[in-house]
C-alpha positions in Angstrom: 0.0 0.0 0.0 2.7 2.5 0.8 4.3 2.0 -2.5 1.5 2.8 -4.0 1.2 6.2 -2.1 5.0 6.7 -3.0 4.0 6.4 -6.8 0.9 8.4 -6.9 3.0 11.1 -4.7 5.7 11.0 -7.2 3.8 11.0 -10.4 1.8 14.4 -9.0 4.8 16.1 -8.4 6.4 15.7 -11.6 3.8 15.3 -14.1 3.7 18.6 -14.9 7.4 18.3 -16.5 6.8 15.3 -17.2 4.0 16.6 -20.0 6.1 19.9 -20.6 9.1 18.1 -22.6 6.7 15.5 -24.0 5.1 18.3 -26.1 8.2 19.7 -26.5 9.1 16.9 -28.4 6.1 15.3 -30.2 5.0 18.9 -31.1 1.2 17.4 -29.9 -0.3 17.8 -26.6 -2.5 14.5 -27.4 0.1 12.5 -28.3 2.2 14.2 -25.6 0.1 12.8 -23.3 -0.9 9.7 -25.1 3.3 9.1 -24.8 3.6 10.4 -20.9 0.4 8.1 -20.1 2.4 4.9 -21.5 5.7 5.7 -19.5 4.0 6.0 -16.5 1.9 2.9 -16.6 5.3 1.3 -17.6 7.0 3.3 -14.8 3.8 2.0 -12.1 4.6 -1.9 -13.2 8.2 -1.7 -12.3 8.0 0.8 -9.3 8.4 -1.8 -6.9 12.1 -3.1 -8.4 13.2 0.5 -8.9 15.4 0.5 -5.3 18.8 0.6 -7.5 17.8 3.0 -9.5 20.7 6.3 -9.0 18.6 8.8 -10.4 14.8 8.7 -10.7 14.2 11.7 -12.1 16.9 10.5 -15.1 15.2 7.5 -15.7 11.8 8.4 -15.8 12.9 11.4 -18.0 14.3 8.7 -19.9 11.0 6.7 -20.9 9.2 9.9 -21.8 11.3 11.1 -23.9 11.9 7.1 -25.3 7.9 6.6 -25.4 7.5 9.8 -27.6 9.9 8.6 -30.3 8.3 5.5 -29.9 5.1 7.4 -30.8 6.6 9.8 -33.8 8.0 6.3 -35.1 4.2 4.8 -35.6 3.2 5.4 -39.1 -0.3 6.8 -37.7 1.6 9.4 -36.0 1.7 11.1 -39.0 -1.8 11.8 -39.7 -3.0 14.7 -38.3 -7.2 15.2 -38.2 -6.7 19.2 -37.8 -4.5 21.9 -39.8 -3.4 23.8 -37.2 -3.5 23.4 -33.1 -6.5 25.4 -31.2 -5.5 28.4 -29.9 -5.1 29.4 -26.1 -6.5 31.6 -24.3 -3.7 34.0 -23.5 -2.6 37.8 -22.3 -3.7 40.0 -25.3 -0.1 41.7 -26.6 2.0 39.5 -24.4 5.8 39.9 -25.5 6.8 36.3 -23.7 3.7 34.5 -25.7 5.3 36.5 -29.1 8.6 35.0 -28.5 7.7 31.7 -27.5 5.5 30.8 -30.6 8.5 32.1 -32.7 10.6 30.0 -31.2 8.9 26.9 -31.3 8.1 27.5 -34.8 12.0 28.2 -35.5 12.5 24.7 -33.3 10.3 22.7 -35.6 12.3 24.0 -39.0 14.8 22.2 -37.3 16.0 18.4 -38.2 14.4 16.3 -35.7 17.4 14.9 -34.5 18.6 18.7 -34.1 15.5 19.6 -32.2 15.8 16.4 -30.1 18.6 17.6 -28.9 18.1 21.5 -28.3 15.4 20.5 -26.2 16.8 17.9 -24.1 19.9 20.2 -24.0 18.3 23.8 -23.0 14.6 23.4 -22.4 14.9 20.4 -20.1 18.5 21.1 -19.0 20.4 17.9 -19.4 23.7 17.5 -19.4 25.3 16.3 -22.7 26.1 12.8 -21.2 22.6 11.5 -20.2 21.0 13.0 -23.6 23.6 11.0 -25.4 21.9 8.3 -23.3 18.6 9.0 -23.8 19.0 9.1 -27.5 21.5 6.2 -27.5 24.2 8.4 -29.3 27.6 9.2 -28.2 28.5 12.6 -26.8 30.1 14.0 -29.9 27.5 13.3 -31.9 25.5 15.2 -28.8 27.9 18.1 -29.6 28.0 18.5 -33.0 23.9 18.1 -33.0 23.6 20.6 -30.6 25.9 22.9 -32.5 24.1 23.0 -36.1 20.9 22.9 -34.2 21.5 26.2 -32.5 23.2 27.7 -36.0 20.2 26.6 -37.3 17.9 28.5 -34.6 19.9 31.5 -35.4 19.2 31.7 -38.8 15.6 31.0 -38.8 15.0 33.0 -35.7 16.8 36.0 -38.2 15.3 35.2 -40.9 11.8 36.3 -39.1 13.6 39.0 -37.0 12.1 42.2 -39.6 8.9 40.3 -39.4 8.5 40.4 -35.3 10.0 43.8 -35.6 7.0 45.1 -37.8 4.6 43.3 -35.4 6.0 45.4 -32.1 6.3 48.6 -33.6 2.9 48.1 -35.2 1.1 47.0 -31.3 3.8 49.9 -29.7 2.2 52.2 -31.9 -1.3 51.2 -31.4 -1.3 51.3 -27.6 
């Protein structure tokens, strides 16, 4: 019975990260949680064994981010039954919300293997050894991923600079 309190204790405190890189990655908050869903069922068999285990946090990162590949690997994963996301309700003329939409788009010009790793390596801050393990890669490939993928953020995210630039003067001068 306790174990059980442990997991459901452990799940709610980190579910919310948990969720936050699976979208990061599969681009889909369905499938993100279709993908987190799967881990942690997986994660709930094998809680009982999981004494050894160094780092929890690691490992459970670990199957997420294995169990979304899993999912972009399915051929259905492809097939999309909307064109675009539904919007959010947000703050009207929030800068943050600007900047994070064109960065996500500038993430997903990216190669996925590029992306995988710019948001293993900055948005979910792990270190270059563990996301070489959790996309069973060595660290120089790690490296060099992470190095075109940010060359390739730069370019698209200045290749829409004039664009944002019109878009704040234009709400600057309306306010």
């Amino acid at each position: 019975m306790r174990a059980e309190q442990d997991y459901v204790a452990y799940v709610e405190a980190r579910l919310p990260s948990l969720r936050r890189v699976a979208r990061l990655v599969v681009g889909d908050g369905h499938r993100a949680d279709d993908a987190v869903q799967d881990a942690l069922s997986v994660l709930y068999r094998r809680w009982g064994r999981l004494t050894d285990v160094a780092n929890l946090d690691a490992y459970v990162h670990t199957m997420v981010v294995r169990a979304c590949l899993s999912y972009r690997r399915h051929r259905w994963a492809r097939v999309l039954l909307r064109d675009d996301p539904p919007d959010t309700p947000v703050e009207s003329g929030s800068r943050q919300v600007d900047e994070w939409l064109t960065l996500r788009a500038a993430l997903h010009r990216l190669p996925e293997a590029q992306r995988m790793v710019v948001i293993l390596r900055y948005l979910c801050d792990m270190p270059v050894a563990e996301v070489a393990k959790v996309l069973k890669c060595s660290e120089g490939t790690v490296k060099s991923r992470t190095h075109h993928g940010l060359q390739g953020l730069r370019s698209a995210l200045l290749e829409d600079a004039p664009a944002r630039a019109t878009v704040i003067t234009h709400r600057r001068g309306q306010a």
